[in-house]
Backbone as ProteinMPNN parsed JSONL, in Angstrom:
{"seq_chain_A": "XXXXXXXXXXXXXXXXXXXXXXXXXXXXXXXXXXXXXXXXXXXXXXXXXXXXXXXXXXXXXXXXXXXXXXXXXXXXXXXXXXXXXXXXXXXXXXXXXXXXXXXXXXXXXXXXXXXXXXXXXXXXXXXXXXXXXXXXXXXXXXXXXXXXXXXXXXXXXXXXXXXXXX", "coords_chain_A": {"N_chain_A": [[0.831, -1.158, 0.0], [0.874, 2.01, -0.246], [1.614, 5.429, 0.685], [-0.787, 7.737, 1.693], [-1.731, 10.507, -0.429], [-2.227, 13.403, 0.528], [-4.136, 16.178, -0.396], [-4.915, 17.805, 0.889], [-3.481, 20.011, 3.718], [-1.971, 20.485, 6.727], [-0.397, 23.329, 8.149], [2.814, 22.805, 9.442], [3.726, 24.772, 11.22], [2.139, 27.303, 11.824], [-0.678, 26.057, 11.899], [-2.198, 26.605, 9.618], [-4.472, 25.428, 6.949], [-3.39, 23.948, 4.32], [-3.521, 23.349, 0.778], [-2.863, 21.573, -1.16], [-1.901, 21.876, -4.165], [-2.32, 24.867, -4.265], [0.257, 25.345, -3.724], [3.881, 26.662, -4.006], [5.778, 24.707, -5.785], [9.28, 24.073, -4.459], [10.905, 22.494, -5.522], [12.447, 18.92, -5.478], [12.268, 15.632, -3.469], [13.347, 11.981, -3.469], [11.214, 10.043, -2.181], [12.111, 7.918, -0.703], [14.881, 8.035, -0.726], [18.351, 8.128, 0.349], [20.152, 10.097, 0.084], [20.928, 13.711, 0.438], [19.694, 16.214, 0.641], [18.657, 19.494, -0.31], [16.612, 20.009, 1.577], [16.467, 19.062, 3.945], [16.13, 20.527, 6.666], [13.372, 20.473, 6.511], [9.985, 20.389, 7.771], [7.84, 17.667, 8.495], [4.262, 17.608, 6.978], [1.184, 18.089, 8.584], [-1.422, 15.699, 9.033], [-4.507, 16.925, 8.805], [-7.264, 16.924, 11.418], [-10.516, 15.459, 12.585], [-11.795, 18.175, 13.587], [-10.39, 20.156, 12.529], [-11.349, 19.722, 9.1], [-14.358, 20.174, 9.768], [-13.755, 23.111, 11.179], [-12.303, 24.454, 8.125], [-14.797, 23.841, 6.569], [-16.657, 25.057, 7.736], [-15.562, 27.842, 7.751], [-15.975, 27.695, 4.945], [-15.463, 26.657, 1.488], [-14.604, 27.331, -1.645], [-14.431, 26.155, -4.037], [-15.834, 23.705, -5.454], [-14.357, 20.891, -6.133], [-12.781, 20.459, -4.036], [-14.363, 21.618, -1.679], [-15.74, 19.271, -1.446], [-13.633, 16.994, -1.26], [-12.901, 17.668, 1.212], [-15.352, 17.099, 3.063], [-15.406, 14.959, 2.552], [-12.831, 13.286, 3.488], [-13.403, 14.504, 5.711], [-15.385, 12.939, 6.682], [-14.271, 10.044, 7.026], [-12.017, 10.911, 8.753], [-13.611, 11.141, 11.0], [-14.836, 8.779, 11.361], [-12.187, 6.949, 11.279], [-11.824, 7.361, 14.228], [-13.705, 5.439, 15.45], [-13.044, 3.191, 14.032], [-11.22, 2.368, 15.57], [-11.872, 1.914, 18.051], [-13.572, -0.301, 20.337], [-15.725, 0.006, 21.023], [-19.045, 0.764, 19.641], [-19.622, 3.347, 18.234], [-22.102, 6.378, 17.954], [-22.436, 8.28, 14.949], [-21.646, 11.934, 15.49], [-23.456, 15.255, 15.482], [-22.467, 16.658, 13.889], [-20.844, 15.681, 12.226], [-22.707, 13.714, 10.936], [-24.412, 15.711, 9.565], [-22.364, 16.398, 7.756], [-21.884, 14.44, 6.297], [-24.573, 14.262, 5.078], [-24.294, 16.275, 4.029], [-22.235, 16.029, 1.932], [-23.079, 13.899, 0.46], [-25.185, 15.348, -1.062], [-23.11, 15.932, -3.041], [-22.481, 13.738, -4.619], [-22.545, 11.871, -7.842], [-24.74, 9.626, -8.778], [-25.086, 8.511, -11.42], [-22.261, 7.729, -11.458], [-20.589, 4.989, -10.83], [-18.753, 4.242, -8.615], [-19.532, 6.356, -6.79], [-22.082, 5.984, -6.555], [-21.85, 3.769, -4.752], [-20.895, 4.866, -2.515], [-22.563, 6.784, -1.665], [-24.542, 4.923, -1.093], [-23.004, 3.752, 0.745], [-23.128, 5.992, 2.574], [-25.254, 6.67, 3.369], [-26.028, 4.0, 4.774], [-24.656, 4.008, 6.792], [-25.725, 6.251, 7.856], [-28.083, 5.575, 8.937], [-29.989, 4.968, 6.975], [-31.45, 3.006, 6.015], [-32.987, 1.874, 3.381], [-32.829, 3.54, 2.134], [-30.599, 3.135, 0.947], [-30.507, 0.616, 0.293], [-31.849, 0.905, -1.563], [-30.413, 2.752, -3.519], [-28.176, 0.909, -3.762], [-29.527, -1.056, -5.558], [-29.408, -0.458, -8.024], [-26.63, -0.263, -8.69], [-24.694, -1.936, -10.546], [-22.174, -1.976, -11.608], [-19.547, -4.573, -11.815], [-17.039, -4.877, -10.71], [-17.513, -3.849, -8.539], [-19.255, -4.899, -7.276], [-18.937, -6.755, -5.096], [-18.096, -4.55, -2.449], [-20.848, -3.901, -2.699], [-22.807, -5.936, -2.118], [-21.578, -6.844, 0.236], [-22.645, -4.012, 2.0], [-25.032, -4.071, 1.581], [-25.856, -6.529, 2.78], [-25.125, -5.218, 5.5], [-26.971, -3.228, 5.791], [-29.322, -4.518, 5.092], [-29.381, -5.865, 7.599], [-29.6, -3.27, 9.596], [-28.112, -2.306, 10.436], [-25.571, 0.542, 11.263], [-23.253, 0.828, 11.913], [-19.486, 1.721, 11.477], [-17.739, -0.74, 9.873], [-15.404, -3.274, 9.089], [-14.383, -3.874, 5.364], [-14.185, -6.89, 4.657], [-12.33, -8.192, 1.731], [-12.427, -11.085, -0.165]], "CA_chain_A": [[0.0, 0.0, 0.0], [1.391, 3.626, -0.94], [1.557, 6.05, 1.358], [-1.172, 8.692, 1.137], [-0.783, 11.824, -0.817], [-3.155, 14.432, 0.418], [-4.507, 17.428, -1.249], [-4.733, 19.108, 1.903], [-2.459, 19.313, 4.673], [-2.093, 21.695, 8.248], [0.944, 23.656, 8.172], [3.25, 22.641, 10.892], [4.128, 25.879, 12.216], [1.134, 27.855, 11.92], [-1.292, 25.145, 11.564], [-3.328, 26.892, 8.778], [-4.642, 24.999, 6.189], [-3.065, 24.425, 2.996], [-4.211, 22.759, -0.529], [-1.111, 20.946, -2.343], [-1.832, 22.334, -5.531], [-1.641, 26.223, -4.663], [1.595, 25.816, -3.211], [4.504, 26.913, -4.501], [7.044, 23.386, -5.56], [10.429, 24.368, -4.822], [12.112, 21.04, -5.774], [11.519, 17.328, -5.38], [13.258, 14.795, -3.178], [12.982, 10.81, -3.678], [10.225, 9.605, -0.718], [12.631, 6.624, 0.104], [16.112, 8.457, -1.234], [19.429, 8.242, 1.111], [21.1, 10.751, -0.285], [21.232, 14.484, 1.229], [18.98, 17.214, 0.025], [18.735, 21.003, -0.078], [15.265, 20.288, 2.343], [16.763, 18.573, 5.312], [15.552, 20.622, 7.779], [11.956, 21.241, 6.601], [9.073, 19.539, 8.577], [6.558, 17.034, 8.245], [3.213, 18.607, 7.304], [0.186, 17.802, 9.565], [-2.368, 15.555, 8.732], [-5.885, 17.652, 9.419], [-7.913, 16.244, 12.196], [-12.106, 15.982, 12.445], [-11.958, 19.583, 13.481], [-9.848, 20.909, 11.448], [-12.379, 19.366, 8.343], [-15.087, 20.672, 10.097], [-13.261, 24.63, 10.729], [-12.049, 24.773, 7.064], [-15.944, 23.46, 5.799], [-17.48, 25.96, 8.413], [-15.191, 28.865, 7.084], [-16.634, 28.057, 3.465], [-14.496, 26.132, 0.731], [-15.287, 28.05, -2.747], [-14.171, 25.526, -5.149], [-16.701, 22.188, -5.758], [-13.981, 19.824, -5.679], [-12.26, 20.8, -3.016], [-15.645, 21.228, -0.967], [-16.062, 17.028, -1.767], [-12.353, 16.453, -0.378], [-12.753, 17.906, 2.609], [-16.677, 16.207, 3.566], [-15.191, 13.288, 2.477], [-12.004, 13.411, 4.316], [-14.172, 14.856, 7.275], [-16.19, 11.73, 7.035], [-13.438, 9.36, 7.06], [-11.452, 11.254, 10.257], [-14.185, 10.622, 11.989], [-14.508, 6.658, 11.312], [-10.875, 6.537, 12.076], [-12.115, 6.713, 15.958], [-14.404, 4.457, 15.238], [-12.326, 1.757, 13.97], [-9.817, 2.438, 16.84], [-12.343, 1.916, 18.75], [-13.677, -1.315, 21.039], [-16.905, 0.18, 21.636], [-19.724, 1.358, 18.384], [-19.65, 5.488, 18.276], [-22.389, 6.756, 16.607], [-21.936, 9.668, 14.542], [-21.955, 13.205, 15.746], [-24.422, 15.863, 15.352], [-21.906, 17.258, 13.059], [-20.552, 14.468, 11.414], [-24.468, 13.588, 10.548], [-24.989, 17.049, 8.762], [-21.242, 16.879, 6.758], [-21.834, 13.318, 5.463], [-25.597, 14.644, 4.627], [-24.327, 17.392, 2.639], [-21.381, 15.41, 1.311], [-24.02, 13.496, -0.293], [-25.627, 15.803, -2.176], [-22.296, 16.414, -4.164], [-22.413, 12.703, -5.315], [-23.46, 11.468, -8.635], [-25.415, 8.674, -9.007], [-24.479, 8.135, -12.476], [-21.016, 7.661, -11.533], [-20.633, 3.693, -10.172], [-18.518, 4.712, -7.209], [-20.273, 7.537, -6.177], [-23.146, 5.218, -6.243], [-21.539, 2.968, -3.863], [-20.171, 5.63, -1.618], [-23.636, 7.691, -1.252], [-25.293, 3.988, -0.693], [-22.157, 3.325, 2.238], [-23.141, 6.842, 3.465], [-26.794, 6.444, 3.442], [-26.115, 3.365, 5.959], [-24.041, 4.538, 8.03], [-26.862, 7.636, 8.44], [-29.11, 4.511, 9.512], [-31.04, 5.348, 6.109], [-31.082, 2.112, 5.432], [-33.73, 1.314, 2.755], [-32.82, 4.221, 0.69], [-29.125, 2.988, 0.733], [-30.534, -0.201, -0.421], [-32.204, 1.068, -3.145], [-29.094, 2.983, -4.126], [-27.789, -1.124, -4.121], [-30.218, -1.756, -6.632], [-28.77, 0.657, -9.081], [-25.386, -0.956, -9.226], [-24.197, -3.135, -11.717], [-20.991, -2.335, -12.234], [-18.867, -5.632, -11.469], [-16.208, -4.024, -9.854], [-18.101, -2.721, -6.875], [-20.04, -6.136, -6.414], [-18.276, -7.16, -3.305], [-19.093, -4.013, -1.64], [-22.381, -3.542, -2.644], [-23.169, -7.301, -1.294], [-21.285, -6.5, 2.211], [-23.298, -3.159, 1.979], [-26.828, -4.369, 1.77], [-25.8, -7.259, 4.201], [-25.24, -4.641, 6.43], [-28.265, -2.52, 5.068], [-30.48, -5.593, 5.811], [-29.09, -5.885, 9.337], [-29.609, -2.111, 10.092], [-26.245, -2.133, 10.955], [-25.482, 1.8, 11.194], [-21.714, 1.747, 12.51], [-18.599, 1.101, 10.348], [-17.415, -2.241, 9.454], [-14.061, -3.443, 8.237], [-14.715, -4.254, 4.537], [-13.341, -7.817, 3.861], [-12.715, -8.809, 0.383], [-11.953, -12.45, 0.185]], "C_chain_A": [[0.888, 1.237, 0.0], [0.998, 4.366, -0.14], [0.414, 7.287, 1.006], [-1.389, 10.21, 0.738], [-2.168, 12.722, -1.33], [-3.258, 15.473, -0.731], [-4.69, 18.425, -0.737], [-4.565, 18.677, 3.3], [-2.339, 20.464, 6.017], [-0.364, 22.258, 8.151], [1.549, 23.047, 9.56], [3.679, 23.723, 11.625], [2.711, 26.8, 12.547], [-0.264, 27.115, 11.958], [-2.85, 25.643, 10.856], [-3.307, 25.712, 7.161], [-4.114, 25.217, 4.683], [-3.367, 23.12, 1.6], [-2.917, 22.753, -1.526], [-1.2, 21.494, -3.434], [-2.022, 24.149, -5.885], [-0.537, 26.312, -3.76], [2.678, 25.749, -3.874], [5.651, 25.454, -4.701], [8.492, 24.288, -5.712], [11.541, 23.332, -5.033], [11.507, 20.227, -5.229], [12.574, 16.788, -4.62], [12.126, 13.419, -3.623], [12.456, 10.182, -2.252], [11.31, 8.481, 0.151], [14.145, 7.104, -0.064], [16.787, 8.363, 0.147], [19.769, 9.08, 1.402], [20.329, 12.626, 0.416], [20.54, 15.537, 0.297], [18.946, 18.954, 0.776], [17.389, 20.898, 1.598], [15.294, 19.688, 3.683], [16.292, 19.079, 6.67], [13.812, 21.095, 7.852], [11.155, 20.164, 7.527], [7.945, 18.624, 7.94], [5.158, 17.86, 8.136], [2.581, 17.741, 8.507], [-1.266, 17.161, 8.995], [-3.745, 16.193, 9.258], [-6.699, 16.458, 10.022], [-9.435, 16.219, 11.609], [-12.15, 17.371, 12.62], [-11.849, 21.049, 13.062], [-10.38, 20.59, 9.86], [-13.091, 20.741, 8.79], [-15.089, 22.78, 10.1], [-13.445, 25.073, 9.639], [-13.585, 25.032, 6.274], [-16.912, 25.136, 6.373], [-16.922, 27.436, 7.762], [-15.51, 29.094, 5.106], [-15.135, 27.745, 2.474], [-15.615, 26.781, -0.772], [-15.066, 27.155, -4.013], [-14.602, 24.054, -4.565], [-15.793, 21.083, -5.32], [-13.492, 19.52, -4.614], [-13.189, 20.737, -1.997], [-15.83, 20.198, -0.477], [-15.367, 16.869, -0.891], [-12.37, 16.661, 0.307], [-13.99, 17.147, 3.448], [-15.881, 15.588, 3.582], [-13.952, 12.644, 3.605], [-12.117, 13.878, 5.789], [-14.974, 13.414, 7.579], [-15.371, 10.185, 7.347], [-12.52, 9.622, 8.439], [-12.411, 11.152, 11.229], [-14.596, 9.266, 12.221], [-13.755, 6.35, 11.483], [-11.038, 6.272, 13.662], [-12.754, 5.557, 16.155], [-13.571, 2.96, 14.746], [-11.478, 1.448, 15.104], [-10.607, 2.075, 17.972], [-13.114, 0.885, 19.165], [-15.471, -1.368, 21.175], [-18.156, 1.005, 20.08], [-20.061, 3.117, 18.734], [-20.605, 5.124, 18.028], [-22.192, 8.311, 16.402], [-22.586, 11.103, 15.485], [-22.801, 13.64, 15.445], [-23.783, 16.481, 13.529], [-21.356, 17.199, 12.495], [-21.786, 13.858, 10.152], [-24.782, 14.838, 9.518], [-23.715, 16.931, 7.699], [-21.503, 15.388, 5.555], [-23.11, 13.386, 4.964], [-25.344, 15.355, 3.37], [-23.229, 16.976, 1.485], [-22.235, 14.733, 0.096], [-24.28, 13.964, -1.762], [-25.016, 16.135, -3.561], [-21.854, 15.023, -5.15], [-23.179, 12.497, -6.444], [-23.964, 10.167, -8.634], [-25.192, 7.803, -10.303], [-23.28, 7.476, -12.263], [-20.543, 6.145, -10.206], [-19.963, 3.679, -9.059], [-18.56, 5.166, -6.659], [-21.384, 6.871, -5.872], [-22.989, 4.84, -4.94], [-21.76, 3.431, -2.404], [-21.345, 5.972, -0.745], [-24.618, 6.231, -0.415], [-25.043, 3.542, 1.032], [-22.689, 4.483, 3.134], [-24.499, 6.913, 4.011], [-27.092, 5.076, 4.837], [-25.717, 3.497, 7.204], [-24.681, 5.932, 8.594], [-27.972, 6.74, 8.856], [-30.305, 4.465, 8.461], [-30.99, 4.164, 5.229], [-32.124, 1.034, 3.994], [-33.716, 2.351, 1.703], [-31.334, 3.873, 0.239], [-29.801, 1.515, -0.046], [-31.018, -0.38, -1.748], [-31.748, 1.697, -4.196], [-28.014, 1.822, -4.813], [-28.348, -1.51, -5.488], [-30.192, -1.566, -8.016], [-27.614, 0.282, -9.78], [-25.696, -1.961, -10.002], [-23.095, -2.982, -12.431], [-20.177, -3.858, -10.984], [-17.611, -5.362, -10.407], [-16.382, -3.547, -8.295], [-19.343, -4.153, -6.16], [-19.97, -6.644, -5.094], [-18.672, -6.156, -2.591], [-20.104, -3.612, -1.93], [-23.242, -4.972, -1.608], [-22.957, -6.847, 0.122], [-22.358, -5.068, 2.843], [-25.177, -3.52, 2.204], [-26.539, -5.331, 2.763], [-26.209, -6.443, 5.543], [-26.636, -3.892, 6.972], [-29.406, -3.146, 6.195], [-30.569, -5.665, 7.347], [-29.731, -4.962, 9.824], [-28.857, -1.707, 11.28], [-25.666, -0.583, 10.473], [-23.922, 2.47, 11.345], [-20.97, 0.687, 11.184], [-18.335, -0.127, 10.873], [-16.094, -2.292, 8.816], [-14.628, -4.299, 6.899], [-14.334, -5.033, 4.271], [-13.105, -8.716, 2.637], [-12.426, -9.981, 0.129], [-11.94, -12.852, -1.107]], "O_chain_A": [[1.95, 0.945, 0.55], [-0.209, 4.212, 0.047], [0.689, 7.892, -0.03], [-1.216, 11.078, 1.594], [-2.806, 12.86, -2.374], [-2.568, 15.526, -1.749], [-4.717, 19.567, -1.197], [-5.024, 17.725, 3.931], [-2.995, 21.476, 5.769], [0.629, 21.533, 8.098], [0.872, 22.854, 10.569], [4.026, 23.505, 12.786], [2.363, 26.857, 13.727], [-1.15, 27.958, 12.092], [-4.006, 25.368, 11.175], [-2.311, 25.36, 6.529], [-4.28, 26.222, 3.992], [-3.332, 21.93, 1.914], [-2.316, 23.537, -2.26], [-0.044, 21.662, -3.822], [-1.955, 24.705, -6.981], [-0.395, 27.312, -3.056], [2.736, 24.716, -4.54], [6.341, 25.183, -3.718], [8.804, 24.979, -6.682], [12.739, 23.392, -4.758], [10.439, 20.338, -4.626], [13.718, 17.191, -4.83], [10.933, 13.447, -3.927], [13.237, 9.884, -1.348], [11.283, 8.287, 1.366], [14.849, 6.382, 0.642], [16.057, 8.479, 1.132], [19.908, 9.374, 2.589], [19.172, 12.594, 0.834], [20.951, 15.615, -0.861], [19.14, 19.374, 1.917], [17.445, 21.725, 2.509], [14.345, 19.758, 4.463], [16.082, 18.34, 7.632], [13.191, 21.719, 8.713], [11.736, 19.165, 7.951], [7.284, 18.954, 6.956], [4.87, 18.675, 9.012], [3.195, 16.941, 9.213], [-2.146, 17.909, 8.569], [-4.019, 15.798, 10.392], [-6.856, 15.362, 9.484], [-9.723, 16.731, 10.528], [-12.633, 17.931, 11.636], [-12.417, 22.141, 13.084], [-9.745, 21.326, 9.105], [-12.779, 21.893, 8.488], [-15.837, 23.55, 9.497], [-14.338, 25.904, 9.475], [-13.767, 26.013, 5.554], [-17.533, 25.961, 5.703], [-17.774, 28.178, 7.275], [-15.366, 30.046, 4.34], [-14.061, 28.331, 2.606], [-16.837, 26.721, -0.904], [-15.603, 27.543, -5.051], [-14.073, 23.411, -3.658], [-16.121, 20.352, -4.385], [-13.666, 18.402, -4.128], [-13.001, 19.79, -1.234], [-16.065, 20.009, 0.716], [-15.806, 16.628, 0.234], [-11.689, 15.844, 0.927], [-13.657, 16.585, 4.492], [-15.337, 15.436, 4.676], [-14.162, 11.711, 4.38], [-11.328, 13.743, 6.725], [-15.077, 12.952, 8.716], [-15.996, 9.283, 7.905], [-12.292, 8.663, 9.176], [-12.015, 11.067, 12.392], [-14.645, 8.771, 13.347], [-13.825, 5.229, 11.987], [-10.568, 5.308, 14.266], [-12.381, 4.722, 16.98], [-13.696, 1.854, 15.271], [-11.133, 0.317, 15.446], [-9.955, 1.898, 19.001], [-13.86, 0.74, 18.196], [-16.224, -2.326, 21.347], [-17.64, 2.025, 19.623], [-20.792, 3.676, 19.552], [-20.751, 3.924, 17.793], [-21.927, 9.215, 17.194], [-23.703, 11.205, 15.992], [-23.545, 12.81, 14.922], [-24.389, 16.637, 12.468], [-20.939, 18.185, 11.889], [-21.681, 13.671, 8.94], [-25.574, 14.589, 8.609], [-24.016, 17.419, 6.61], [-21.329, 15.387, 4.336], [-23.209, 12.479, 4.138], [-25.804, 15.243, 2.234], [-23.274, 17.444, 0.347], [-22.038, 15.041, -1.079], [-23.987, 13.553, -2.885], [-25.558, 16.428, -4.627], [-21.128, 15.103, -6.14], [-24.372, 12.797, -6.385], [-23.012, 9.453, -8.319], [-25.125, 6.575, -10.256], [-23.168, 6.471, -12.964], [-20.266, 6.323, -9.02], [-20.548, 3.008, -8.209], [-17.872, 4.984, -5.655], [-21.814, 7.15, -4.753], [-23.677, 5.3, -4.028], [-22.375, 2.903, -1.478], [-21.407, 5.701, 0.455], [-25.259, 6.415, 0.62], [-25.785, 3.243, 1.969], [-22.783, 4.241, 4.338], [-24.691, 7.25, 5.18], [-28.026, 5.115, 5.638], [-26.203, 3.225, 8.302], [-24.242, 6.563, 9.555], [-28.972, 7.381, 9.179], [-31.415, 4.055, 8.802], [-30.626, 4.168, 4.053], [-31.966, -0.164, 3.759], [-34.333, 2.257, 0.641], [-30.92, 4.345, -0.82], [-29.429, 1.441, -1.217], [-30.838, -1.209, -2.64], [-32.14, 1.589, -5.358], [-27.352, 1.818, -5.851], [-27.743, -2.148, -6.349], [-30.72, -2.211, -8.922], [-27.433, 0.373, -10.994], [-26.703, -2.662, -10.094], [-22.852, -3.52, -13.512], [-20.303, -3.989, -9.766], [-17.581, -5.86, -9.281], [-15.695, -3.11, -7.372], [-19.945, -4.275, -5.093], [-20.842, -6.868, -4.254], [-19.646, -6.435, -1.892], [-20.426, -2.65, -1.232], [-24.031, -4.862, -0.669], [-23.814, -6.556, 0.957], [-22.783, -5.105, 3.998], [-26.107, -3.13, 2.91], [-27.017, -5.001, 3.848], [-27.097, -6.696, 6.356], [-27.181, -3.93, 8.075], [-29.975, -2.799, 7.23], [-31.549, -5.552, 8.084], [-30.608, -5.341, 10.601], [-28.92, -1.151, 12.376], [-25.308, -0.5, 9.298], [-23.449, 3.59, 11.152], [-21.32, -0.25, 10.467], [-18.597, -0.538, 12.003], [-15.723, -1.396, 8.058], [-15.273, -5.319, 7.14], [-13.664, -4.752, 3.277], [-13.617, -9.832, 2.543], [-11.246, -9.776, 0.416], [-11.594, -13.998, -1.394]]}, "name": "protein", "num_of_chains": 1, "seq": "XXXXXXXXXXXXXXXXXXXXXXXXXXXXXXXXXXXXXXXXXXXXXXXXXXXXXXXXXXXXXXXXXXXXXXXXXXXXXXXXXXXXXXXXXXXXXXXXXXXXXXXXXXXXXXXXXXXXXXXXXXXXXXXXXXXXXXXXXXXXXXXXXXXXXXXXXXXXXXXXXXXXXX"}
């Protein structure tokens, strides 16, 4: 697995938000390289927490895609506790409203957006419109979780799940 390579990251000194693609590249090193670079003493950025999602979303993101990446990446930092976790969360007040509106920026048309809006629709306990989001699929590709998905569906099974593909 490949390390992952945000799109938006917390400064480490100031810890304001920044978006990989208006920042300035001043040179490249090799992720695994030995050898001794001009950038030796710069810092690790900061992966953004749930609250720092939540801040950035609340201060108003003006560009669509960007908007997405951050719900989505808000909806995901908060299932990280949840997996870490022994005991079933359920979602926030304000978790509940980001993965609501996250939603709305999904297409339906688009076979893993399908999926996604179907996974998010269960995990909002909305579980008979997520299944009829299920019923939509047919790409092959996404079979496995659409199956584990309505399993769950059926259950009215509301908290995350580790997805196992076998």
């Amino acid at each position: 697995m490949l390390p992952d390579q945000p799109w938006l990251v917390m400064c480490p000194h100031c810890h304001a938000p920044l978006w990989i693609d208006e920042l300035e590249e001043l040179g490249q090193i090799e992720p695994w390289g030995d050898e001794k670079c001009d950038f030796n003493d710069a810092h690790d950025f900061i992966v953004p927490t749930l609250d720092d999602y939540f801040t950035l979303i609340a201060n108003g993101v003006s560009d669509r895609e960007k908007a997405r990446y951050a719900r989505l990446r808000a909806w995901w930092a908060g299932n990280d506790e949840r997996r870490r976790s022994q005991v079933e969360i359920p979602m926030s007040a304000g978790e509940t409203e980001n993965v609501a509106a996250f939603m709305i920026m999904l297409d339906e048309s688009d076979a893993n957006d399908l999926v996604v809006k179907a996974e998010a629709m269960r995990e909002l306990g909305r579980f008979e419109e997520s299944l009829s989001l299920l019923e939509k699929s047919d790409d092959k590709n996404f079979a496995k979780a659409v199956e584990i998905i309505k399993r769950l569906s059926e259950k009215r099974d509301p908290y995350v799940r580790q997805l196992v593909f076998n």
